[in-house]
C-alpha positions as CSV (number, residue, x, y, z in Angstrom):
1,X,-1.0,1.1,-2.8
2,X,1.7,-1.1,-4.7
3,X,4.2,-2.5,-2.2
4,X,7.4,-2.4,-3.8
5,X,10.3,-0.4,-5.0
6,X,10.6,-2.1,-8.3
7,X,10.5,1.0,-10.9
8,X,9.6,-1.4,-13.5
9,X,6.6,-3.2,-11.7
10,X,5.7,1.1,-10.5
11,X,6.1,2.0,-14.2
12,X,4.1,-0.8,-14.8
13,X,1.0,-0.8,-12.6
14,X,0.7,2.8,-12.1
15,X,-0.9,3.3,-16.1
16,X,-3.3,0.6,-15.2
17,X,-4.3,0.9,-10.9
18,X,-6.2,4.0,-9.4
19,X,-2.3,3.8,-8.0
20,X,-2.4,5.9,-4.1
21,X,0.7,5.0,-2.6
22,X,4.5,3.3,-3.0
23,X,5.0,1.8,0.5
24,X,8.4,-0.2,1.2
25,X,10.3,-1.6,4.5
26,X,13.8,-3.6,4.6
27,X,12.6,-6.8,3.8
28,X,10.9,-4.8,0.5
29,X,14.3,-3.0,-0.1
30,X,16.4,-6.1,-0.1
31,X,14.7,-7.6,-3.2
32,X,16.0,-4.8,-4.9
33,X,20.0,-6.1,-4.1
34,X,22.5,-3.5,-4.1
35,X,21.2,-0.3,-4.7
36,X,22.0,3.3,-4.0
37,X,19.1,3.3,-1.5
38,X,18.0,7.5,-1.5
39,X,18.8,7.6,-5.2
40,X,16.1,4.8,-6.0
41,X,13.4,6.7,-4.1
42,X,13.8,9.8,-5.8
43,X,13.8,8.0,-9.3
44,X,10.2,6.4,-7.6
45,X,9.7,10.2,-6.8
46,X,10.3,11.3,-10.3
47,X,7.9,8.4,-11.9
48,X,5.0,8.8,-9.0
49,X,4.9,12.7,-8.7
50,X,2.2,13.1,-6.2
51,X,1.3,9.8,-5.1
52,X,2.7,9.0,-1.3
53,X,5.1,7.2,-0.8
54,X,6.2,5.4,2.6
55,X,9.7,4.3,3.9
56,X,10.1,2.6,7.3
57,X,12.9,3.2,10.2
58,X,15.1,1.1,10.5
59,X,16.3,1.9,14.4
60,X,15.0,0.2,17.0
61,X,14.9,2.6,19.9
62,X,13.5,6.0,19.6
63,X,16.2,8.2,19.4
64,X,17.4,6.1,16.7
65,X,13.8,5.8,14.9
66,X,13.6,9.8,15.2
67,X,16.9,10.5,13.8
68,X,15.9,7.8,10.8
69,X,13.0,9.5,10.3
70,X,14.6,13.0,10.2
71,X,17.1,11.6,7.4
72,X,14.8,10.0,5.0
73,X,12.3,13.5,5.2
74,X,15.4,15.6,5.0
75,X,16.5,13.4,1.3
76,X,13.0,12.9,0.1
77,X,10.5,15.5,0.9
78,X,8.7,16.5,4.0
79,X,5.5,14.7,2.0
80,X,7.1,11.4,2.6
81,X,5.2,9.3,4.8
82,X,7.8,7.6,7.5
83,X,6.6,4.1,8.7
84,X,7.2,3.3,12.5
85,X,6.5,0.0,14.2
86,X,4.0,0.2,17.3
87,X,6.1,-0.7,20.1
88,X,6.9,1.4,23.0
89,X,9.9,2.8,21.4
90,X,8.0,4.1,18.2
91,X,4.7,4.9,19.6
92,X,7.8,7.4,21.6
93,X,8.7,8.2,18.4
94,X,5.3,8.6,16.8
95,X,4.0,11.2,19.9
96,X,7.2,13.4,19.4
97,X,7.7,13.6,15.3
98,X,3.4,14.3,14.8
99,X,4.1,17.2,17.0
100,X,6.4,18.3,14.5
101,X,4.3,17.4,12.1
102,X,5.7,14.3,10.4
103,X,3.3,12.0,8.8
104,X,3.2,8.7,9.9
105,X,2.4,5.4,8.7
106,X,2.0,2.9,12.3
107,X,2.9,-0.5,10.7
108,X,3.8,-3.9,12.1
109,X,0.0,-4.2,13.4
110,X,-0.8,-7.5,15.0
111,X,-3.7,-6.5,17.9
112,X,-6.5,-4.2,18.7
113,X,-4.9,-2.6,21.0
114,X,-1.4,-1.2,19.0
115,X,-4.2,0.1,17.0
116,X,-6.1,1.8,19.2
117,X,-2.4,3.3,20.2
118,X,-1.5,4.4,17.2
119,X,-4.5,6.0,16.3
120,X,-4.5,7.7,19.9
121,X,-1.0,8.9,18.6
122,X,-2.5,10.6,15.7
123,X,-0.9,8.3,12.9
124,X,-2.3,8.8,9.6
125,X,-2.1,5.9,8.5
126,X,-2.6,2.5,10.3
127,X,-0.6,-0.9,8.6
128,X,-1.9,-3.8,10.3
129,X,-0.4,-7.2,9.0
130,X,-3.3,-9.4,7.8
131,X,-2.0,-12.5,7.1
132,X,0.7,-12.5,9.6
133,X,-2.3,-12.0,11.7
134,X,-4.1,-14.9,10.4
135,X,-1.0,-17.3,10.5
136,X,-1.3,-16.5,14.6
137,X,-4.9,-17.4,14.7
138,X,-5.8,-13.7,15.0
139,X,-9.4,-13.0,13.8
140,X,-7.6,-10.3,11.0
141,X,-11.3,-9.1,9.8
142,X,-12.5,-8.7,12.7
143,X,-9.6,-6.3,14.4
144,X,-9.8,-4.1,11.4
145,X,-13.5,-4.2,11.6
146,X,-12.9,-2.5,15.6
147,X,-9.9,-0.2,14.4
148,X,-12.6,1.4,11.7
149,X,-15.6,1.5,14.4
150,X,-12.7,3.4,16.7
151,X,-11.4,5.7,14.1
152,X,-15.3,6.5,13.8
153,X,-16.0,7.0,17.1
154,X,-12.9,9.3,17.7
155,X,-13.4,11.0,15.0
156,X,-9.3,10.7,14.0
157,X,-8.4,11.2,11.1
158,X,-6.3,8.1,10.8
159,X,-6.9,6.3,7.9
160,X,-6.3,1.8,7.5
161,X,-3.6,0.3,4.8
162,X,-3.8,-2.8,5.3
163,X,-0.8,-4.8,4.4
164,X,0.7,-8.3,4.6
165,X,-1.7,-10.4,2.1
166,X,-1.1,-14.0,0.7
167,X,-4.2,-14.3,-1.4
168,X,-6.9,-12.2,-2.9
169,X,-9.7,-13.4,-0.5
170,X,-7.4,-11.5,2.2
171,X,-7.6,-8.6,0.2
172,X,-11.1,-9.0,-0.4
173,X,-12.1,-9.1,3.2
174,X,-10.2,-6.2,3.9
175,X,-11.8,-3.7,2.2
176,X,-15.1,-5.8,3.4
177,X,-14.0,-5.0,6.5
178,X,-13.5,-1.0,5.8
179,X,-10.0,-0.4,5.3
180,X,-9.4,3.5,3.3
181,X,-6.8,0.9,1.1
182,X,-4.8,-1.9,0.9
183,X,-1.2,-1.9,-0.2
184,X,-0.6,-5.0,-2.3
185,X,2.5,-7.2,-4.2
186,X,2.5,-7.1,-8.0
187,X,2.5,-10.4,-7.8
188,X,-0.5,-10.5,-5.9
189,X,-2.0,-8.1,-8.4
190,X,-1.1,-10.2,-11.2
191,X,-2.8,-13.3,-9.6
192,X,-6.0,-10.9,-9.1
193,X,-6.0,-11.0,-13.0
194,X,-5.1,-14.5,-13.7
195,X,-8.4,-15.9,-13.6
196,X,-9.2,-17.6,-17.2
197,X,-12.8,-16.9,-17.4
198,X,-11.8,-13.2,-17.8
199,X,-9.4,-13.4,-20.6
200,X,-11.8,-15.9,-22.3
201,X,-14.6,-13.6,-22.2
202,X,-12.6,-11.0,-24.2
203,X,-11.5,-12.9,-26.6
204,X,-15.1,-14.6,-27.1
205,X,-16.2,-10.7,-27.3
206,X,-13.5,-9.9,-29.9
207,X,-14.2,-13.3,-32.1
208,X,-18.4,-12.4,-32.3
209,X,-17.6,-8.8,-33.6
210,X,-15.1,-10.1,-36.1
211,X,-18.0,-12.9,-36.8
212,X,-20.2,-9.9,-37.9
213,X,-18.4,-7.4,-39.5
214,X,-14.8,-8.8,-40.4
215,X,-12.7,-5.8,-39.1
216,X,-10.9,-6.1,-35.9
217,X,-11.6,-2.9,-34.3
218,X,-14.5,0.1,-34.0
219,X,-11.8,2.2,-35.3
220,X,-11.5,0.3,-38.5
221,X,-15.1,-0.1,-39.0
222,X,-15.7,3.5,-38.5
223,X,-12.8,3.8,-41.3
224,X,-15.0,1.7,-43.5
225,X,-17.9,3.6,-43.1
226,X,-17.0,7.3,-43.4
């Protein structure tokens, strides 16, 4: 999944990633500045078509978490997926709006146990913050590694996002660890492809063809030799 609402970066990353999911929260929105907040989603509506996308609450008790989450599936589709923190006041939230069927993203994951919670709770999805994780000293591999063993044993159908990355490894351990996906910056993904050695072995590809038969493409060559 991309985190972002940036319709350019979307645009962008969704010809070229197995693209699952636009997921956002406040601190996601405000890059964007000033903008006409339900208007920008649908336009990410318009360019995503199926793919889920998740928006967070922004109240912090539950009546206000309920009513958020009753506005933004009311503007944008009762597909949307609405992100709710685990506290006391959202797991609150969580119990009453999957009884009405709302789909749920649990984020702002730190331990084991919000995790088992939310997934007692019947989220769908479970967000929990790896690198926020790790910057606590919290063994981030190893609580995914229970959550997936739990969602297992249950038999839930709650699946893992993991979010909140700073590097690749992070990402990489992740889905090591068993996460259903990972929802990642374009700037992260952009450092995932930075690596030299790949662009160098293209080029090097590209250079021995020409080396041999001095056209720059199979398209040519097959021009050539119709």
């Amino acid at each position: 999944m991309l985190d972002t609402i940036n319709l350019e970066a979307i645009r962008y990353y969704q010809t070229i990633l197995p693209l699952t999911g636009i997921t956002s929260n406040p601190s996601i929105v405000k890059l964007e500045h000033e903008i006409s907040f339900f208007s920008h989603l649908k336009k990410i509506k318009q360019v995503i078509g199926s793919t889920s996308l998740h928006v967070q609450v922004v109240g912090e008790t539950t009546k206000e978490m309920i009513e958020d989450a009753k506005t933004i599936v009311k503007k944008l589709g009762k597909e949307t997926f609405i992100k709710i923190p685990v506290n006391e006041a959202g797991l609150a939230a969580i119990k009453q709006l999957k009884q009405e069927m709302y789909r749920i993203t649990a984020t702002a994951i730190y331990t084991e146990f919000q995790g088992y919670l939310a997934i007692a709770a019947g989220a769908d999805y479970l967000a929990p913050y790896y690198n926020r994780m790790e910057n606590l000293n919290i063994d981030a591999q190893k609580i995914i590694e229970n959550l997936v063993k739990e969602i297992s044993r249950s038999g839930s159908n709650s699946q893992i996002v993991a979010a909140s990355f700073k590097n690749i490894a992070q990402i990489n351990k992740a889905c090591q660890s068993g996460v259903q996906a990972v929802t990642v910056t374009p700037d992260l993904i952009a450092q995932g492809f930075a690596m030299p050695a790949i662009q160098k072995a293209v080029t090097d590809f590209r250079n021995d063809w020409y080396s041999v038969f001095k056209v720059e493409s199979i398209k040519k060559l097959a021009a050539i030799n119709s």
